[in-house]
N, C-alpha and C positions, 0 to 999 in steps of 0.2 A: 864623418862627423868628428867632432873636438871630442877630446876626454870626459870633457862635461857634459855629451851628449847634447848640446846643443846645434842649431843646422848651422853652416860657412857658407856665407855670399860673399864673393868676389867682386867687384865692381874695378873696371878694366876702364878707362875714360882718356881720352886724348884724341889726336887728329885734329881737321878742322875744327877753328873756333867759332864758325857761324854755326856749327851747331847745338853750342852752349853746352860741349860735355861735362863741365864741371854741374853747372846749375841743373841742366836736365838729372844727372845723376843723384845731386845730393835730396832733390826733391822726391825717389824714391826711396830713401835711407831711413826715415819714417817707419812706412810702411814694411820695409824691410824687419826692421827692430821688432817692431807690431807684430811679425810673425815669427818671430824666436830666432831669426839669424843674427849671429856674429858676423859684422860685418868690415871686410877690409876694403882698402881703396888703392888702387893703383894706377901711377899717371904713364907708363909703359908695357910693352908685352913682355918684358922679360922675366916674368915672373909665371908667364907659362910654362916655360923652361925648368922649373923644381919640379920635380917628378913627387918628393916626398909632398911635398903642402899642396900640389894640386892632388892628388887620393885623395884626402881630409875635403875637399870643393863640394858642395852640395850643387850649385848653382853660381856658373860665369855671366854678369850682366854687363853686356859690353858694351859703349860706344865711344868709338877710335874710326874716325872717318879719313878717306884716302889715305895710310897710312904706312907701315912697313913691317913684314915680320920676316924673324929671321928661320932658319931650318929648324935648330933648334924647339925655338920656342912653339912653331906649328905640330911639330911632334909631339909635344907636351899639352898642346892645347888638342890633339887629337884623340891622344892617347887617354887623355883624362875624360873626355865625352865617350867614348867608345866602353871606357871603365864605370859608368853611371854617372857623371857628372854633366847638369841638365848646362844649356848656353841658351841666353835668351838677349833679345834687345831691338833695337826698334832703328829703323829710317838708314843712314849711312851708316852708322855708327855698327852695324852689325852687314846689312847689305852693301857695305860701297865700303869696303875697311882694307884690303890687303886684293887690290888688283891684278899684281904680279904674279899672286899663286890663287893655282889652279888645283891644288888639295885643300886650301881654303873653302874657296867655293864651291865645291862636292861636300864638304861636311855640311855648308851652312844652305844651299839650297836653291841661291839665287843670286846673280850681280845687277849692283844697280846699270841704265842704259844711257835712260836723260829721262831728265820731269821737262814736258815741254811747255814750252812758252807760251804767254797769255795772249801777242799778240804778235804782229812782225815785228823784226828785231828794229826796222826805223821808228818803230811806235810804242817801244817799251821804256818805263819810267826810269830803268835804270836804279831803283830805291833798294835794290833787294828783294823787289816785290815779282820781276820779270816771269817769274815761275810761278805764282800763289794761281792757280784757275782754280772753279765752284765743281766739283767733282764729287761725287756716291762712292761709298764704301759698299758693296752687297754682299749682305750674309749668303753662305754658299748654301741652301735648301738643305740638304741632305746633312749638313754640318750643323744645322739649328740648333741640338742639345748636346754639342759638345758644350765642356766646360769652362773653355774659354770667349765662347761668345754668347753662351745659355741665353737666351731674355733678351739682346740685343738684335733690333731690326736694322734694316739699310739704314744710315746714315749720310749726310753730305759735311764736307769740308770743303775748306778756299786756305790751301796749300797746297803744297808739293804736290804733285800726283808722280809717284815713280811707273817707269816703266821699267823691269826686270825681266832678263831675260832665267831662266828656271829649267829645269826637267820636272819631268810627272813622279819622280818617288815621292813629292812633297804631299803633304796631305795639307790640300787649302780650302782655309774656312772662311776667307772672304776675299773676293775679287774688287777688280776696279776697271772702267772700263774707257781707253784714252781714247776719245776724240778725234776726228776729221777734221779739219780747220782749210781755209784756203793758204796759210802762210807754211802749213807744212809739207812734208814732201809722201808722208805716207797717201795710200788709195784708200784707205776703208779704219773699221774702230777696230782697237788692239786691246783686248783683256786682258791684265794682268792677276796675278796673284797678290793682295796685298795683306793677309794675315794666314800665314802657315806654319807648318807646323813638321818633324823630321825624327827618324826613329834614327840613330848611330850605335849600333853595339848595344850595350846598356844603359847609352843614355838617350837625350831628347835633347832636340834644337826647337826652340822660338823665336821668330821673324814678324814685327809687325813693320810695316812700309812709315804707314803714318809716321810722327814724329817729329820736324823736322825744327821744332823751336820749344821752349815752354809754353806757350802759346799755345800750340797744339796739343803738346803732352795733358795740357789743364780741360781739355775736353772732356767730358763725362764716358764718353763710349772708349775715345782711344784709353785713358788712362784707365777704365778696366780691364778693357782684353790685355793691357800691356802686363798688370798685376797679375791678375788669371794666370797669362802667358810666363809667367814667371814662376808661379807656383806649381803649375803643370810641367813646366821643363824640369825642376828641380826634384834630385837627386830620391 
C-alpha cells in the first residue's frame, strides 16, 4: 500500500485493439476510485519489471491480448503475485496475453484454444460477428456462496464462447459448455472453465472468460463477477 495507506490498482492494457483495451479498462476506473484505489495505467508490461513499485501493487488488472513479455518483466509480474499482489482480468486480455511463455500460463491458469464459429466458414458473415454463438454461463453448484458469484444463477450470452485449455489447481466457479456442431471437427460437448479463480504464494489470480467487447462487459452478471473478481484477487 502507498504511504497514504491507500490500496494501488495497476491497470496493465494493450494488445489487440478488437478488444477495446483502452475503453474496456477505463470503464472500470470508476469503480475502481469507488473503492479507495489509487489508480495507475500502463499501455506496456514493462513496468512489471520494477521490483520496488510492484511491492506497493494491491491488485494488476490486466488486458493486453496476444502480446509479448519479456523475462524480466514475467519475473516481476511473478514475483509480486507470489508476494500478495492479487491479478485479475477477463477474456484475452488476461487468458490469451503472452503465448510464448509457459510460466505465464502456470501462474495464470488457463490458455485461450479458439471460441468456435457460429456456422461454416462458407457461411459466416464475415462482420466480426463469425464467433458471437448463444451460449450459458453455469454457476458451478458447490461454488454457489462464494463471493464472487454469491446470488448469481446460470446465465446466457451471444458472444465469444472461449475454449481454454487449464489444469485442476484452478478453483472454478463457472463453466461453459461448447457445443457439437456438424461444421466442427470435434465428437462430443467440451466444458470449459469460464470464471476461476488461483492461490500463488500470497497472492490471488482472477480469470473471467466472458468479456470480449464493452458490450459485453455492460452485462449485469459479467460486470459483477468481473468487480467481485477483482476485489477478491486484491491484495
Amino acid at each position: 500500500m502507498s504511504a497514504q495507506g491507500s490500496k494501488r490498482a495497476l491497470i496493465m492494457r494493450g494488445g489487440w485493439e478488437g478488444h477495446q483495451p483502452v475503453e474496456a479498462t477505463d470503464a472500470f476506473i470508476p469503480f475502481l476510485t469507488a473503492n479507495g484505489y489509487e489508480v495507475r495505467v500502463e499501455d506496456t508490461s514493462a513496468v512489471y519489471a520494477g521490483a520496488a513499485y510492484m511491492s506497493t501493487v494491491d491488485v494488476v488488472v490486466q488486458t493486453n491480448t496476444m502480446n509479448t513479455i519479456t523475462g524480466d518483466e514475467l519475473r516481476g509480474l511473478r514475483t509480486a503475485v507470489e508476494n500478495g499482489t492479487g491479478m485479475a482480468g477477463w477474456h484475452g486480455g488476461i487468458a490469451d496475453s503472452y503465448r510464448d511463455s509457459s510460466d505465464y500460463l502456470q501462474l495464470i491458469g488457463g490458455q485461450f484454444a479458439t471460441h468456435p464459429a457460429k456456422a461454416a466458414k462458407d457461411e459466416l458473415p464475415g462482420d466480426g460477428t463469425d464467433c458471437f454463438v448463444h451460449h450459458t454461463i453455469d454457476i458451478v453448484s458447490e461454488q454457489a456462496d462464494h463471493p464472487i458469484v454469491a446470488g448469481i444463477t446460470d446465465f446466457a450470452l451471444t458472444t465469444e464462447q472461449y475454449w481454454v485449455l487449464t489444469d485442476d489447481y484452478n478453483d472454478v466457479l463457472a463453466t461453459t459448455t461448447i457445443a457439437v456442431a456438424d461444421h466442427h471437427p470435434w465428437h462430443r460437448p467440451v466444458t470449459c472453465p469460464a470464471v476461476w479463480t488461483r492461490r500463488w504464494g500470497h497472492g490471488r489470480v482472477f480469470v473471467a472468460t466472458p468479456g470480449h467487447d464493452t458490450g459485453v462487459l455492460a452485462d449485469a452478471n459479467v460486470r459483477t463477477i468481473i468487480e467481485r473478481g477483482i476485489l477478491w484477487a486484491s491484495r
